[in-house]
C-alpha positions as CSV (number, residue, x, y, z in Angstrom):
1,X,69.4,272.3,101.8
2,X,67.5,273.2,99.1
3,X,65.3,270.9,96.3
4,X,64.8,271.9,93.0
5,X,62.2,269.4,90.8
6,X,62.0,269.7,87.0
7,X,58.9,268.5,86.4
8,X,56.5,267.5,83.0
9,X,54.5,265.2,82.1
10,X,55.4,265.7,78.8
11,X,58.5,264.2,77.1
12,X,60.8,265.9,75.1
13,X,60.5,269.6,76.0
14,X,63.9,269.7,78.0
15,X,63.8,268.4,81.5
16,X,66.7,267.1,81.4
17,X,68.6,270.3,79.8
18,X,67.3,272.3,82.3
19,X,68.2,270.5,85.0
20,X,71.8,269.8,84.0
21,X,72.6,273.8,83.1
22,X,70.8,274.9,86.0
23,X,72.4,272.5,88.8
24,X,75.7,273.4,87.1
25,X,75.0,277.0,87.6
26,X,74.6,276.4,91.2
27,X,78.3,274.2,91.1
28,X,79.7,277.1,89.4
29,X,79.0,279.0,91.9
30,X,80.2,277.7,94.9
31,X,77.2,275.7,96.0
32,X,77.1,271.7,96.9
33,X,74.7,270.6,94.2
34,X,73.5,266.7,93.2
35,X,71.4,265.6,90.7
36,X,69.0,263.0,90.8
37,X,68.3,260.9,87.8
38,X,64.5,259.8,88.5
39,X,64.1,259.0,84.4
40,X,65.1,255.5,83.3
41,X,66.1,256.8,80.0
42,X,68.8,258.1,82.2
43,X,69.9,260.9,79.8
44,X,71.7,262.9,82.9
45,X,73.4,260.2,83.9
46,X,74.8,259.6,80.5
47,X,75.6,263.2,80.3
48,X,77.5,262.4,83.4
49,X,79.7,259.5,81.9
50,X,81.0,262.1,79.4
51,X,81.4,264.8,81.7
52,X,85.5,265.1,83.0
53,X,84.8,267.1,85.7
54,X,83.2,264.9,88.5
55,X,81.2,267.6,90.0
56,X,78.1,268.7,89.5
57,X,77.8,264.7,90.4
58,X,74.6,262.5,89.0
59,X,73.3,260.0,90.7
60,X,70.5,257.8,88.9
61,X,67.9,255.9,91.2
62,X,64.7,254.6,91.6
63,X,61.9,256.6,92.6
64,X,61.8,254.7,96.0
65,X,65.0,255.1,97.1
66,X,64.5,258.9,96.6
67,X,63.9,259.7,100.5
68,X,66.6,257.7,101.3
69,X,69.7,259.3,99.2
70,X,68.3,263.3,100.1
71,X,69.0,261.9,103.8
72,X,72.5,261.1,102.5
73,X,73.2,264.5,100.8
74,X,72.1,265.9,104.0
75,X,74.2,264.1,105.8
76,X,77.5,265.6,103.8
77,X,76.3,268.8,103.8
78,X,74.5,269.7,100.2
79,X,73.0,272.7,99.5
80,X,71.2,272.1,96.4
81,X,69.7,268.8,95.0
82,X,68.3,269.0,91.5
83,X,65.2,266.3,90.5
84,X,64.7,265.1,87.1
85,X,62.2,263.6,86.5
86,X,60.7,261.4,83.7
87,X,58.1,262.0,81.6
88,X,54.2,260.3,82.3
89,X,54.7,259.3,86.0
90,X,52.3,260.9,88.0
91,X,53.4,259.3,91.1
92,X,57.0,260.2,91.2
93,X,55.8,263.4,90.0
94,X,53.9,263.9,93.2
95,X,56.3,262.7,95.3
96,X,59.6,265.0,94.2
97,X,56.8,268.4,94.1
98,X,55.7,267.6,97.4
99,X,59.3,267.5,98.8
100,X,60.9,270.4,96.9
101,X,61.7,273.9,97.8
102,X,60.6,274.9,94.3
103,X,58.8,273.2,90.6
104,X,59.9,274.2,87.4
105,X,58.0,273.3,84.3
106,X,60.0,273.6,81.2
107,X,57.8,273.9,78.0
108,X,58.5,275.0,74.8
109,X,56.0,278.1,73.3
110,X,54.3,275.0,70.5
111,X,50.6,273.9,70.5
112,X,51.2,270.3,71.5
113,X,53.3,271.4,74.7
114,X,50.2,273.4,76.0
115,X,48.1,270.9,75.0
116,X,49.8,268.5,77.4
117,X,50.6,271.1,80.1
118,X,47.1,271.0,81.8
119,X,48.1,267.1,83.0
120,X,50.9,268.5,84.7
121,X,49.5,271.6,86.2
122,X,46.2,269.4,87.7
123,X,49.7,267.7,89.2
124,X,50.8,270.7,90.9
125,X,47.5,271.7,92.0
126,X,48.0,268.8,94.8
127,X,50.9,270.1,96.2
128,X,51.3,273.5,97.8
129,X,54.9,274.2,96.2
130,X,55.9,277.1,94.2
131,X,55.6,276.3,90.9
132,X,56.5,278.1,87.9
133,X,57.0,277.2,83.7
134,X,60.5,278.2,82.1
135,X,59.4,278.5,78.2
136,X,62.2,277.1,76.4
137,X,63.5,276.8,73.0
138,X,61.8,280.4,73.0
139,X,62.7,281.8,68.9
140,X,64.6,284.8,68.5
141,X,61.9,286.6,66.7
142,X,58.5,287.2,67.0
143,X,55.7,287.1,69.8
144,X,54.9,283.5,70.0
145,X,57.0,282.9,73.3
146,X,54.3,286.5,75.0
147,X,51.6,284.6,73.5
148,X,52.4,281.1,74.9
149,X,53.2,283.1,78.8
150,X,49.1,284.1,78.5
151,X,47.9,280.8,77.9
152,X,50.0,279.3,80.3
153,X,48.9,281.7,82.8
154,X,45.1,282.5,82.0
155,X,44.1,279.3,80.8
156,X,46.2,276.5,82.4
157,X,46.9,278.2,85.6
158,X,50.3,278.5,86.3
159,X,52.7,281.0,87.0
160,X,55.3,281.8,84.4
161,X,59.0,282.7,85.0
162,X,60.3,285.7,83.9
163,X,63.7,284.2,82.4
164,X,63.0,282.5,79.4
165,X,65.6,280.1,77.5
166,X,66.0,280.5,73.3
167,X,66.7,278.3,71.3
168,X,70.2,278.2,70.9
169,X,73.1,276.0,69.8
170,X,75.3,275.7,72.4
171,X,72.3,274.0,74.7
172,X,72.5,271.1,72.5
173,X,76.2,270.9,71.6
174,X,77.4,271.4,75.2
175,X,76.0,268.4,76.7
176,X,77.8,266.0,73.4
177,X,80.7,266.2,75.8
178,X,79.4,266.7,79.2
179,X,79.3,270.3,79.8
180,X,76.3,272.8,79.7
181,X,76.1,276.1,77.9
182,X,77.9,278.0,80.4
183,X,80.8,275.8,80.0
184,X,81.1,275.5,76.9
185,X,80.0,279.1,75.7
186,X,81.2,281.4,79.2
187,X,79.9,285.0,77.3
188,X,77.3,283.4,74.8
189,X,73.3,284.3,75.2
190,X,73.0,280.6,76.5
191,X,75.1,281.2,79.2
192,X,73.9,284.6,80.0
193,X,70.3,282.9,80.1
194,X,71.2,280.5,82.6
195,X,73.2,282.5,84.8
196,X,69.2,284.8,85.0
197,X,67.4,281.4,85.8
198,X,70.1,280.8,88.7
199,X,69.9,284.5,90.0
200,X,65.9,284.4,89.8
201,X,65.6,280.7,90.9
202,X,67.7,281.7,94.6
203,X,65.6,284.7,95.3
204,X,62.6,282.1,95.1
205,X,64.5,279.6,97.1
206,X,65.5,281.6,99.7
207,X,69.7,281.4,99.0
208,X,72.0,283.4,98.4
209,X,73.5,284.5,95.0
210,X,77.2,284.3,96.4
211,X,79.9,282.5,95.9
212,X,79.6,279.2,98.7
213,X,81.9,277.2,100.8
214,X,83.2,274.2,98.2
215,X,82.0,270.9,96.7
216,X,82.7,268.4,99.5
217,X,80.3,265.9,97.6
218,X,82.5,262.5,98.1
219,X,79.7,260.0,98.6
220,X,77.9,261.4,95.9
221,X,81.7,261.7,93.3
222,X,82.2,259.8,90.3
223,X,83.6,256.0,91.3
């Protein structure tokens, strides 16, 4: 089984969107995927609500109950488990880096985002976990996205993924009714995008690209 933490301290550069199109990625393709709703906004889990399909399924809990339900998806069988996590707690921060497989970062290429990103990469200096930023909401033109890699990577210190996300429509219209841009959008950019992050993303975890066995996720299924 395999952990996946999106991580920032930050609010509001697209935790949440990342983890939702990326766990469903791995669904899509065969693999037993949770999410974990570690925000109290709960945005996921309302994303969830308006979702028909049951599967990718979201389960929102408290931070200390998070050791406790990855025993449980372990115990049927998961192969991926998504964290999101909320935005200015350090602690639960901590704790879903130090138990994941991989950290992804999600920032947007804008002043105040790398302004705020050396809080979460003193974070991840604590924890030996690969660790890497996904720019997002990356514009179509010009170089500010090549500019925003170098900061990241000179100044702040961490590693930047290769796959970045633009800013496109269908991010934000495909969760209004509980899908995510490959869903909504199968041959649109978005979707093309996503489908890199989930081909990059299991190289660095270790798991195959393939199609899986199923989604036997009943404990975790939609009541």
């Amino acid at each position: 089984m395999k952990i996946i933490s999106i991580i920032n301290q930050k609010g509001g550069v697209g935790k949440t969107t990342l983890a939702l199109n990326l766990a469903t990625a791995f669904y899509l393709h065969g693999k037993n995927t949770i999410i974990l709703d570690l925000d109290p906004q709960s945005s996921a889990s309302e994303w969830f609500d308006s979702r028909e399909n049951q599967f990718p399924p979201v389960r929102s809990i408290q931070p200390a109950r998070l050791e406790k339900t990855i025993e449980q998806a372990r115990e049927i069988d998961t192969d991926v488990i998504v964290l999101d996590t909320a935005p200015h707690t350090e602690a639960t921060a901590l704790a879903a880096a130090r138990i994941s497989d991989l950290v992804l970062v999600p920032c947007q290429p804008k002043i105040m985002d790398l302004r705020a990103m050396r809080r979460t990469a003193d974070l991840l200096k604590l924890v030996k976990v690969p660790s890497f930023v996904v720019l997002n909401g990356v514009p179509h033109q010009g170089t500010v996205a090549d500019e925003a890699a170098e900061t990241i990577e000179t100044d702040i210190g961490l590693a930047v993924a290769p796959v970045r996300l633009g800013y496109r429509i269908a991010f934000d219209r495909s969760l209004i009714t509980g899908q995510t841009a490959q869903e909504f959008e199968p041959d649109g950019k978005a979707a093309a995008e996503i489908e890199s992050l989930y081909m990059w993303a299991c190289q660095h975890v270790n798991m195959t690209a393939q199609e899986g066995a199923g989604h036997d996720q009943q404990i975790f299924a939609r009541a």
